[in-house]
C-alpha positions in Angstrom: -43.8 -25.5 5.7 -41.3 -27.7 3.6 -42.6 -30.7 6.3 -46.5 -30.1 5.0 -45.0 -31.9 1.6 -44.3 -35.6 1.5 -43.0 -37.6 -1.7 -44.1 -41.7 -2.3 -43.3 -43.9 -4.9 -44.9 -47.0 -6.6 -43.1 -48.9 -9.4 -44.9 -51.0 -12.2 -42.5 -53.9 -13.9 -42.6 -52.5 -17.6 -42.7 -55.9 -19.6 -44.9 -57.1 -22.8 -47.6 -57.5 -20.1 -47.8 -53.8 -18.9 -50.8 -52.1 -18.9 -50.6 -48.0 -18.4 -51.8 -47.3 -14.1 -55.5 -44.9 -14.4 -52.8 -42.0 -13.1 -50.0 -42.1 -15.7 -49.5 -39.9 -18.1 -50.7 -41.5 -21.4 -48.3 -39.3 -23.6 -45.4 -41.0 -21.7 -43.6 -43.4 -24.5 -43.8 -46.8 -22.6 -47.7 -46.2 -22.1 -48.4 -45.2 -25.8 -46.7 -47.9 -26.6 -48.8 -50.3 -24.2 -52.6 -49.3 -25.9 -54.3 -50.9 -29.2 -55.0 -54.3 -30.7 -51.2 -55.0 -31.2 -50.2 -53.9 -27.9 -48.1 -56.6 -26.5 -46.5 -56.8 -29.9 -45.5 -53.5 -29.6 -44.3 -54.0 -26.3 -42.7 -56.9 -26.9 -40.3 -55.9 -30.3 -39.5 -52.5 -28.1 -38.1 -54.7 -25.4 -36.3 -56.6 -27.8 -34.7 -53.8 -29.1 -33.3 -52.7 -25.8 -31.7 -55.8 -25.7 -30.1 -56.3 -28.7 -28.6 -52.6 -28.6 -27.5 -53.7 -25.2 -26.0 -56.2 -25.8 -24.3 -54.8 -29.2 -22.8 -51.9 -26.8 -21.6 -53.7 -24.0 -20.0 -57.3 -25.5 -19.5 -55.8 -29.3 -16.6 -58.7 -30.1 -17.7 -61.9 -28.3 -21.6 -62.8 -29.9 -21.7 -65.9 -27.5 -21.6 -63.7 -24.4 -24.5 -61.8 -25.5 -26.5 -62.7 -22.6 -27.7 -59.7 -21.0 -31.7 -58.6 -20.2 -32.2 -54.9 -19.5 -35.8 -55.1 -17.0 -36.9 -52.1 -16.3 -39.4 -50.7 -13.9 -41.7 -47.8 -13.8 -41.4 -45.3 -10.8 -44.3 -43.1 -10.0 -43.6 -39.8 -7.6 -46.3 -38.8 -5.7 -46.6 -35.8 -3.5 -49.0 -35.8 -0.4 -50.1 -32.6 1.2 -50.7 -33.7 4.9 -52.7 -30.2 5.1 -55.7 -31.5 3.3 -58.3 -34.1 4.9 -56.7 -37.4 3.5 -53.4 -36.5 2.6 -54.1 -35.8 -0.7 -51.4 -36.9 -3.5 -51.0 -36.0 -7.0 -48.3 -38.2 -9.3 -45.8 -35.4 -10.6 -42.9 -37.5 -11.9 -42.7 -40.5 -13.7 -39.3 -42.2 -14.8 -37.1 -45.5 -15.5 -35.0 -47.7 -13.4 -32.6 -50.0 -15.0 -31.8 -53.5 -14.0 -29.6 -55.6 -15.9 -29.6 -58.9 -15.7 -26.5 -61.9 -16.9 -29.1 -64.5 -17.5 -26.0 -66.7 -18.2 -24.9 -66.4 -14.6 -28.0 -65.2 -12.9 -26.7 -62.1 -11.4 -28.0 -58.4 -11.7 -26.6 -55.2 -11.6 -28.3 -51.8 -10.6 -28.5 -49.5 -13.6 -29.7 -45.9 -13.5 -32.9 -44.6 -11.7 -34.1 -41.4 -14.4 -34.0 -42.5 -18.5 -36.9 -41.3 -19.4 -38.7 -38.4 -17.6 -42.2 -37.5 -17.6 -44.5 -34.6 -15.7 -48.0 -33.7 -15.4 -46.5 -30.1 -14.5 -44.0 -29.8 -17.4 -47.0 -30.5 -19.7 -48.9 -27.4 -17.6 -45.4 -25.4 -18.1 -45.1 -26.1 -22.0 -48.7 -26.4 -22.9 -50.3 -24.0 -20.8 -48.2 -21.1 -18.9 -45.4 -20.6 -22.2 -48.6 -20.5 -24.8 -50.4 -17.8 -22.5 -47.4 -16.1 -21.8 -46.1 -16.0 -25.5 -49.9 -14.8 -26.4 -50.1 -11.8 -24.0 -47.2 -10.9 -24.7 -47.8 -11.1 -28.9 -44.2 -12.5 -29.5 -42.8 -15.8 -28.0 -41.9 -14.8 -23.9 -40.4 -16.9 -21.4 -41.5 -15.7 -17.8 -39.0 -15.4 -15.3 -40.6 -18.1 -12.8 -40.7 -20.7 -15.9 -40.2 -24.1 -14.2 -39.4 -23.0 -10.8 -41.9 -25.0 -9.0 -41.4 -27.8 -11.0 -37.3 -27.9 -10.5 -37.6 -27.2 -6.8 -40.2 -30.2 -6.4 -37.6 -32.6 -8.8 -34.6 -31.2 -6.5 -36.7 -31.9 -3.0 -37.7 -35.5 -4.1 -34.0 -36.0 -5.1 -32.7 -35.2 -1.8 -35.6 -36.9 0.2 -35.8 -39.8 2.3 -38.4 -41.8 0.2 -35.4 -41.4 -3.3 -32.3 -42.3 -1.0 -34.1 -45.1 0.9 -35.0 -46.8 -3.0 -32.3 -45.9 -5.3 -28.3 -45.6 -5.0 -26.4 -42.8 -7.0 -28.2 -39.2 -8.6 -30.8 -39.3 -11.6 -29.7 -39.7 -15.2 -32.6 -38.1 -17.8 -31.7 -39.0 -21.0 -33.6 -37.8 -24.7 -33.4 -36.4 -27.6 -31.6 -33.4 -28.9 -33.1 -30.2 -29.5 -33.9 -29.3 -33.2 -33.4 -25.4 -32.5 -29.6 -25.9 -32.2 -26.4 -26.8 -34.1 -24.4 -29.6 -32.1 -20.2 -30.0 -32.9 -18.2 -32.1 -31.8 -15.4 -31.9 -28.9 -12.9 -34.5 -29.6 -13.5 -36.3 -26.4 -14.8 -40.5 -27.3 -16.1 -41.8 -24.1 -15.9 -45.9 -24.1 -19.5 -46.3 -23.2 -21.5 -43.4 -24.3 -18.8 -42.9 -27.3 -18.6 -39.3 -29.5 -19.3 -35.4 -27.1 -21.3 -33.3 -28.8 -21.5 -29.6 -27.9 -24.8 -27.2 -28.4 -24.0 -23.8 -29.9 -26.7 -22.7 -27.1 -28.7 -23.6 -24.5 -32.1 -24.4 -25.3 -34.8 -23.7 -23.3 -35.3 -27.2 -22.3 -31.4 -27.4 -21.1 -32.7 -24.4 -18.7 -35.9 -26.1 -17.3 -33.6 -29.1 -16.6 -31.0 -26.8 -14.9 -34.3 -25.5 -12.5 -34.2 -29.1 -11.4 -30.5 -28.7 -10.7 -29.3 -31.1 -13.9 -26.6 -29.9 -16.3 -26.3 -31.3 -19.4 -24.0 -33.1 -21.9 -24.0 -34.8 -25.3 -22.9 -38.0 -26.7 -23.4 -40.0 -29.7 -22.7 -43.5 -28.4 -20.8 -46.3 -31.3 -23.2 -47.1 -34.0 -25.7 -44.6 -33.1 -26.7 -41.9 -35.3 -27.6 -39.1 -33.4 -26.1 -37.5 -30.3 -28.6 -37.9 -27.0 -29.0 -35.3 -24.5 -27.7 -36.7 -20.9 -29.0 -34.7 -18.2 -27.2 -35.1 -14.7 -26.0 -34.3 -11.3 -22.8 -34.9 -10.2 -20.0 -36.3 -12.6 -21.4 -38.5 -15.4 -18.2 -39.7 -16.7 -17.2 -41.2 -13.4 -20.0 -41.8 -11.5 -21.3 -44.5 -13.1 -19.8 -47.6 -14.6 -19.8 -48.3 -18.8 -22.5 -51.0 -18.0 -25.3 -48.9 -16.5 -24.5 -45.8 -19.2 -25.4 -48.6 -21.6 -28.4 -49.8 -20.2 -29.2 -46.2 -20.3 -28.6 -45.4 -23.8 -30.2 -49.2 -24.9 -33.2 -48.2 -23.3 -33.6 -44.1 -24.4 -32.4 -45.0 -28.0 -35.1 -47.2 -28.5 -37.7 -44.9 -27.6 -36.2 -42.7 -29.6 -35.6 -44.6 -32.9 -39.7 -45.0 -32.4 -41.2 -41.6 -31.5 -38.2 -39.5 -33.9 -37.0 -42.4 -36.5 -36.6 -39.2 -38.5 -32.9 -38.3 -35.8 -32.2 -41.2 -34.3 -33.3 -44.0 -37.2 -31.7 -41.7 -39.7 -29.7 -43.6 -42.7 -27.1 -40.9 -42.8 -25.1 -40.5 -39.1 -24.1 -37.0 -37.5 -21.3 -35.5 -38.8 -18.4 -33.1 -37.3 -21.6 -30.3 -36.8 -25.0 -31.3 -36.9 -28.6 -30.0 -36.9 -31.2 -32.5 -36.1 -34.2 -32.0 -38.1 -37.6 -33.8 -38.4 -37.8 -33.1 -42.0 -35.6 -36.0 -42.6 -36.8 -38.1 -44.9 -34.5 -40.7 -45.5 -35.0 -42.1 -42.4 -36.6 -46.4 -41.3 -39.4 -46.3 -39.7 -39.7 -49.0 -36.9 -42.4 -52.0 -37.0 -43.6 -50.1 -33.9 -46.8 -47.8 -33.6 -46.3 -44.8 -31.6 -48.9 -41.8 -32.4 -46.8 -38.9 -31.9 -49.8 -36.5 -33.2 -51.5 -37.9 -30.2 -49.2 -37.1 -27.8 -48.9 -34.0 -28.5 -52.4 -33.2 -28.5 -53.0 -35.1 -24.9 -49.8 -32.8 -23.2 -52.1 -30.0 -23.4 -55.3 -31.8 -22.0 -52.9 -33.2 -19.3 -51.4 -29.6 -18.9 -54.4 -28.4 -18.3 -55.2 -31.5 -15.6 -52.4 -30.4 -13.5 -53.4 -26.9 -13.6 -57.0 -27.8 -12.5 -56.3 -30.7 -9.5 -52.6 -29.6 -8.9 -51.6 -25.5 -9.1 -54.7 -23.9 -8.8 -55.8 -25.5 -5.5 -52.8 -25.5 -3.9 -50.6 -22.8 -5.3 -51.0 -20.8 -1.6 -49.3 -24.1 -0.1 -47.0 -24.5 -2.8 -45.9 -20.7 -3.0 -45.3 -20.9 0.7 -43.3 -23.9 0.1 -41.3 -22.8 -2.7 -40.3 -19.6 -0.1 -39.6 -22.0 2.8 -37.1 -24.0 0.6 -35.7 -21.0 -1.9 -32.5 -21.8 -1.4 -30.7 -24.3 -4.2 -30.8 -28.1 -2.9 -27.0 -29.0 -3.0 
Protein backbone atom coordinates (compact mmCIF):
# COMPACT_ATOMS: atom_id res chain seq x y z
CA UNK A 1 0.00 0.00 0.00
CA UNK A 2 2.86 2.48 1.23
CA UNK A 3 4.16 1.95 -2.81
CA UNK A 4 0.46 3.46 -4.02
CA UNK A 5 2.07 6.99 -2.54
CA UNK A 6 4.71 8.75 -4.42
CA UNK A 7 6.36 12.29 -3.30
CA UNK A 8 7.79 15.08 -6.20
CA UNK A 9 9.20 18.22 -5.71
CA UNK A 10 9.47 21.56 -7.67
CA UNK A 11 11.46 24.53 -6.37
CA UNK A 12 10.74 28.30 -7.39
CA UNK A 13 13.98 30.85 -6.86
CA UNK A 14 12.47 33.18 -4.16
CA UNK A 15 13.98 36.66 -5.27
CA UNK A 16 12.35 40.38 -5.69
CA UNK A 17 10.93 38.76 -8.97
CA UNK A 18 8.84 35.94 -7.37
CA UNK A 19 5.51 35.56 -8.07
CA UNK A 20 3.34 33.02 -5.69
CA UNK A 21 2.77 29.30 -8.12
CA UNK A 22 -1.58 29.02 -8.65
CA UNK A 23 -0.92 25.86 -5.90
CA UNK A 24 0.79 27.62 -3.00
CA UNK A 25 -0.49 28.43 -0.11
CA UNK A 26 -1.16 32.15 -0.12
CA UNK A 27 -0.97 32.46 3.86
CA UNK A 28 2.69 31.23 3.48
CA UNK A 29 5.02 34.46 4.45
CA UNK A 30 7.13 34.70 1.26
CA UNK A 31 3.86 34.65 -0.86
CA UNK A 32 2.07 37.34 1.17
CA UNK A 33 4.75 39.15 0.91
CA UNK A 34 5.03 38.76 -3.04
CA UNK A 35 1.10 40.30 -3.75
CA UNK A 36 0.08 44.21 -4.13
CA UNK A 37 1.22 47.31 -5.85
CA UNK A 38 4.52 47.43 -3.77
CA UNK A 39 5.28 43.94 -4.19
CA UNK A 40 8.80 43.74 -5.38
CA UNK A 41 9.56 46.46 -2.81
CA UNK A 42 8.42 44.30 -0.34
CA UNK A 43 10.30 41.63 -1.64
CA UNK A 44 13.17 43.30 -2.20
CA UNK A 45 13.78 45.13 1.57
CA UNK A 46 12.89 41.44 3.09
CA UNK A 47 15.77 40.00 1.11
CA UNK A 48 17.87 42.70 2.24
CA UNK A 49 17.17 42.03 5.60
CA UNK A 50 18.26 38.44 5.41
CA UNK A 51 21.39 39.66 4.35
CA UNK A 52 22.39 42.16 6.48
CA UNK A 53 21.41 39.87 9.71
CA UNK A 54 23.52 37.37 7.89
CA UNK A 55 26.06 38.94 7.57
CA UNK A 56 25.99 40.75 11.21
CA UNK A 57 25.94 36.91 12.61
CA UNK A 58 28.45 35.32 10.71
CA UNK A 59 31.48 38.13 10.19
CA UNK A 60 30.30 40.43 13.42
CA UNK A 61 34.18 42.08 13.75
CA UNK A 62 35.53 42.38 10.18
CA UNK A 63 32.64 44.97 8.07
CA UNK A 64 34.85 44.58 4.90
CA UNK A 65 34.24 40.81 4.72
CA UNK A 66 30.64 41.30 4.74
CA UNK A 67 30.17 39.68 1.50
CA UNK A 68 27.69 37.05 1.86
CA UNK A 69 24.08 36.56 -0.21
CA UNK A 70 21.60 34.06 1.43
CA UNK A 71 19.43 32.75 -2.09
CA UNK A 72 16.94 30.83 -1.19
CA UNK A 73 14.53 28.58 -3.07
CA UNK A 74 11.08 27.42 -2.61
CA UNK A 75 10.44 23.57 -2.45
CA UNK A 76 7.00 22.32 -3.23
CA UNK A 77 6.03 18.48 -1.97
CA UNK A 78 3.73 16.87 -3.91
CA UNK A 79 2.13 13.47 -3.29
CA UNK A 80 0.82 11.39 -6.32
CA UNK A 81 -1.65 8.58 -5.75
CA UNK A 82 -0.72 6.20 -8.72
CA UNK A 83 -4.34 4.58 -7.83
CA UNK A 84 -6.31 7.25 -9.47
CA UNK A 85 -6.51 7.76 -13.48
CA UNK A 86 -3.61 10.35 -13.83
CA UNK A 87 -1.67 10.05 -10.93
CA UNK A 88 -3.21 12.53 -9.17
CA UNK A 89 -0.99 14.96 -6.88
CA UNK A 90 -1.90 17.37 -4.24
CA UNK A 91 1.08 19.88 -2.82
CA UNK A 92 1.21 19.12 1.02
CA UNK A 93 4.46 20.77 2.13
CA UNK A 94 5.97 23.77 1.31
CA UNK A 95 9.51 24.97 2.77
CA UNK A 96 13.01 26.85 2.35
CA UNK A 97 16.32 25.80 1.14
CA UNK A 98 19.37 27.87 1.95
CA UNK A 99 22.22 28.66 -0.25
CA UNK A 100 24.82 30.97 0.72
CA UNK A 101 26.80 32.51 -1.46
CA UNK A 102 30.75 34.50 -0.85
CA UNK A 103 30.04 36.81 -3.72
CA UNK A 104 33.68 37.98 -2.97
CA UNK A 105 35.11 34.57 -3.97
CA UNK A 106 32.27 33.08 -5.85
CA UNK A 107 31.75 30.08 -3.98
CA UNK A 108 28.50 28.57 -2.24
CA UNK A 109 27.70 26.61 0.48
CA UNK A 110 24.61 24.38 1.16
CA UNK A 111 22.48 25.77 3.97
CA UNK A 112 19.48 23.94 5.49
CA UNK A 113 16.54 22.35 3.49
CA UNK A 114 13.16 23.28 6.11
CA UNK A 115 13.15 27.24 7.67
CA UNK A 116 9.97 27.89 7.09
CA UNK A 117 7.16 25.20 6.95
CA UNK A 118 3.94 25.37 5.41
CA UNK A 119 0.78 22.73 4.91
CA UNK A 120 -2.46 22.66 3.27
CA UNK A 121 -3.22 19.77 5.91
CA UNK A 122 -1.99 21.61 9.08
CA UNK A 123 -4.37 24.39 8.06
CA UNK A 124 -7.29 21.43 7.77
CA UNK A 125 -5.83 20.12 11.36
CA UNK A 126 -5.85 23.78 13.14
CA UNK A 127 -8.75 25.31 11.27
CA UNK A 128 -10.97 22.58 10.70
CA UNK A 129 -10.69 19.11 12.85
CA UNK A 130 -9.46 21.11 16.47
CA UNK A 131 -12.51 23.90 15.97
CA UNK A 132 -15.01 20.88 15.41
CA UNK A 133 -13.55 18.84 17.85
CA UNK A 134 -13.25 21.62 20.59
CA UNK A 135 -17.12 22.46 19.65
CA UNK A 136 -18.61 18.92 20.13
CA UNK A 137 -17.01 18.53 22.79
CA UNK A 138 -18.17 22.31 24.42
CA UNK A 139 -14.62 22.82 25.95
CA UNK A 140 -11.25 22.99 23.99
CA UNK A 141 -10.42 18.93 23.04
CA UNK A 142 -7.51 17.66 21.33
CA UNK A 143 -8.40 14.18 19.53
CA UNK A 144 -6.15 11.54 19.94
CA UNK A 145 -5.35 11.10 16.02
CA UNK A 146 -4.46 14.98 15.96
CA UNK A 147 -1.75 15.29 13.30
CA UNK A 148 -1.06 11.70 12.67
CA UNK A 149 -1.52 11.75 9.03
CA UNK A 150 0.11 14.72 8.56
CA UNK A 151 3.48 13.66 10.67
CA UNK A 152 3.47 10.20 9.04
CA UNK A 153 3.25 11.91 5.45
CA UNK A 154 6.32 14.65 6.76
CA UNK A 155 8.28 11.48 8.13
CA UNK A 156 7.69 9.26 4.65
CA UNK A 157 8.85 12.23 2.46
CA UNK A 158 11.88 12.70 4.81
CA UNK A 159 13.04 9.27 4.34
CA UNK A 160 12.15 8.96 0.58
CA UNK A 161 14.04 8.78 -2.40
CA UNK A 162 12.80 11.97 -4.17
CA UNK A 163 14.23 14.16 -0.35
CA UNK A 164 17.72 12.17 -0.25
CA UNK A 165 18.23 12.37 -4.04
CA UNK A 166 17.75 16.65 -3.62
CA UNK A 167 18.94 17.62 -0.27
CA UNK A 168 22.00 16.46 2.16
CA UNK A 169 21.49 16.34 6.02
CA UNK A 170 17.58 16.15 8.02
CA UNK A 171 15.03 19.18 7.96
CA UNK A 172 15.51 22.25 10.20
CA UNK A 173 11.77 24.17 10.79
CA UNK A 174 12.46 27.11 12.47
CA UNK A 175 9.57 29.88 13.97
CA UNK A 176 8.37 31.56 16.41
CA UNK A 177 7.73 30.81 20.03
CA UNK A 178 4.50 29.90 21.45
CA UNK A 179 2.72 32.74 23.48
CA UNK A 180 0.98 29.99 25.81
CA UNK A 181 4.25 29.36 27.57
CA UNK A 182 6.90 30.79 29.89
CA UNK A 183 10.54 30.16 28.29
CA UNK A 184 13.88 30.30 30.96
CA UNK A 185 17.01 30.07 30.24
CA UNK A 186 19.57 27.05 30.59
CA UNK A 187 22.93 28.50 30.75
CA UNK A 188 24.08 26.89 27.65
CA UNK A 189 25.38 30.05 24.67
CA UNK A 190 25.79 28.27 21.46
CA UNK A 191 28.33 30.30 19.05
CA UNK A 192 25.91 30.44 16.20
CA UNK A 193 22.41 30.20 17.39
CA UNK A 194 23.65 32.00 20.88
CA UNK A 195 21.24 31.93 24.32
CA UNK A 196 18.90 28.06 25.13
CA UNK A 197 15.82 28.76 26.12
CA UNK A 198 13.63 26.17 27.86
CA UNK A 199 9.58 25.96 27.68
CA UNK A 200 7.89 25.28 31.09
CA UNK A 201 5.62 22.89 28.72
CA UNK A 202 5.08 21.55 25.63
CA UNK A 203 2.68 23.25 23.52
CA UNK A 204 0.57 21.76 21.34
CA UNK A 205 2.39 22.82 18.33
CA UNK A 206 5.80 21.15 19.97
CA UNK A 207 3.47 17.82 19.77
CA UNK A 208 2.20 18.10 16.11
CA UNK A 209 5.96 18.61 15.24
CA UNK A 210 6.98 15.59 17.38
CA UNK A 211 4.05 13.51 14.94
CA UNK A 212 6.47 14.38 12.27
CA UNK A 213 9.29 12.94 14.33
CA UNK A 214 11.02 16.62 15.10
CA UNK A 215 11.94 17.52 18.68
CA UNK A 216 12.41 20.78 19.61
CA UNK A 217 14.88 23.35 21.15
CA UNK A 218 15.19 27.12 21.84
CA UNK A 219 17.71 29.70 21.17
CA UNK A 220 17.85 33.39 21.20
CA UNK A 221 20.78 33.95 18.72
CA UNK A 222 23.33 37.51 19.61
CA UNK A 223 21.37 40.57 19.10
CA UNK A 224 18.17 39.04 18.71
CA UNK A 225 15.34 39.60 20.92
CA UNK A 226 13.36 36.80 21.14
CA UNK A 227 14.22 33.06 21.43
CA UNK A 228 13.14 30.98 18.04
CA UNK A 229 11.75 27.59 18.15
CA UNK A 230 14.25 25.04 16.19
CA UNK A 231 12.56 21.99 15.31
CA UNK A 232 14.91 18.99 14.29
CA UNK A 233 15.98 15.44 13.76
CA UNK A 234 19.07 14.29 14.75
CA UNK A 235 21.60 16.46 16.69
CA UNK A 236 21.33 20.26 15.98
CA UNK A 237 24.23 21.40 17.78
CA UNK A 238 26.52 19.16 15.68
CA UNK A 239 25.07 18.41 12.67
CA UNK A 240 25.34 21.44 11.08
CA UNK A 241 28.03 23.97 10.79
CA UNK A 242 27.66 27.82 12.55
CA UNK A 243 27.25 29.09 8.84
CA UNK A 244 24.14 27.18 7.76
CA UNK A 245 22.38 27.75 11.51
CA UNK A 246 22.88 31.41 10.49
CA UNK A 247 21.49 31.36 7.27
CA UNK A 248 18.71 29.73 9.09
CA UNK A 249 18.11 32.15 11.70
CA UNK A 250 18.85 35.37 8.96
CA UNK A 251 16.18 34.05 7.00
CA UNK A 252 13.32 32.89 9.85
CA UNK A 253 14.06 36.12 11.86
CA UNK A 254 13.12 38.23 9.15
CA UNK A 255 9.92 36.78 8.61
CA UNK A 256 9.42 37.01 11.91
CA UNK A 257 10.34 40.64 12.78
CA UNK A 258 7.49 41.18 9.76
CA UNK A 259 4.48 38.92 10.62
CA UNK A 260 5.14 39.35 14.91
CA UNK A 261 7.32 42.75 15.16
CA UNK A 262 5.33 42.73 18.42
CA UNK A 263 8.27 39.33 19.77
CA UNK A 264 10.81 39.48 17.57
CA UNK A 265 11.00 43.47 16.67
CA UNK A 266 10.49 44.12 20.37
CA UNK A 267 12.62 47.24 21.90
CA UNK A 268 13.07 45.43 25.15
CA UNK A 269 15.09 41.81 24.68
CA UNK A 270 14.09 38.45 26.58
CA UNK A 271 15.18 38.27 29.92
CA UNK A 272 16.30 35.25 32.31
CA UNK A 273 12.24 33.99 31.94
CA UNK A 274 10.15 35.18 29.30
CA UNK A 275 6.54 35.17 28.06
CA UNK A 276 6.09 36.26 24.52
CA UNK A 277 3.09 38.29 24.12
CA UNK A 278 1.42 40.12 21.12
CA UNK A 279 0.18 42.74 23.37
CA UNK A 280 3.48 44.36 23.10
CA UNK A 281 3.36 47.63 22.26
CA UNK A 282 6.59 49.00 22.35
CA UNK A 283 7.63 47.19 19.50
CA UNK A 284 9.05 48.77 15.38
CA UNK A 285 7.14 47.89 12.91
CA UNK A 286 8.98 47.04 9.62
CA UNK A 287 8.58 49.15 6.20
CA UNK A 288 7.11 45.82 5.08
CA UNK A 289 3.30 44.95 4.54
CA UNK A 290 2.29 41.61 5.65
CA UNK A 291 -1.62 41.24 6.39
CA UNK A 292 -1.60 38.90 9.23
CA UNK A 293 -5.53 39.32 9.58
CA UNK A 294 -5.53 37.80 6.20
CA UNK A 295 -3.75 35.05 6.77
CA UNK A 296 -5.52 33.96 9.32
CA UNK A 297 -8.68 34.17 7.72
CA UNK A 298 -7.35 32.20 4.36
CA UNK A 299 -5.94 29.01 6.76
CA UNK A 300 -9.38 28.16 7.31
CA UNK A 301 -10.58 28.56 3.55
CA UNK A 302 -7.35 26.62 2.67
CA UNK A 303 -8.18 24.13 5.64
CA UNK A 304 -11.17 23.55 4.23
CA UNK A 305 -9.44 23.01 0.48
CA UNK A 306 -7.52 20.17 1.79
CA UNK A 307 -10.31 18.63 3.40
CA UNK A 308 -12.48 18.86 0.16
CA UNK A 309 -9.60 17.75 -2.76
CA UNK A 310 -7.25 15.94 -0.22
CA UNK A 311 -8.91 13.76 3.08
CA UNK A 312 -12.21 13.30 2.02
CA UNK A 313 -11.52 11.56 -1.33
CA UNK A 314 -8.91 9.72 -0.35
CA UNK A 315 -9.05 9.09 3.34
CA UNK A 316 -9.85 5.03 2.50
CA UNK A 317 -6.20 5.14 0.67
CA UNK A 318 -4.67 7.23 3.12
CA UNK A 319 -6.08 5.18 6.21
CA UNK A 320 -4.79 2.05 4.60
CA UNK A 321 -1.64 3.77 4.18
CA UNK A 322 -1.19 5.15 7.54
CA UNK A 323 -1.80 1.17 8.78
CA UNK A 324 0.70 -0.10 6.14
CA UNK A 325 3.45 2.20 7.55
CA UNK A 326 2.35 2.55 11.51
CA UNK A 327 5.42 1.99 12.63
CA UNK A 328 7.77 5.24 13.57
CA UNK A 329 10.11 6.17 10.50
CA UNK A 330 13.62 6.06 12.18
Amino acid sequence: MANDIAFSITTTRFDEDYAPAAHSRVTTNFANLARGAGRRQNLRNALSMIDRRFNELAVPDDPSAATYSVELDIVTVQLQFDDTAGGERFPIIEVLDVGILDRRTGERHRGIVGNNFSSYLRDYDFSVVLPAATAAAGTFTVPEDFGVLHGQLFQRFVSSDAYRQRFVGSPVICISVSTSRTYRRTGLVHPALGAEYQQDDFSLTDEYFARMGLEVRYFMPRGAVAPLAFYFRGDLLNDFSDLQLIGTIATMETFQKIYRPEVYNAVRAAGEVYRPTLDQVDFVRTDIDYDREERSQLAVSQGRYAEEYFVKPHRQTLQRWIADVAEPVA
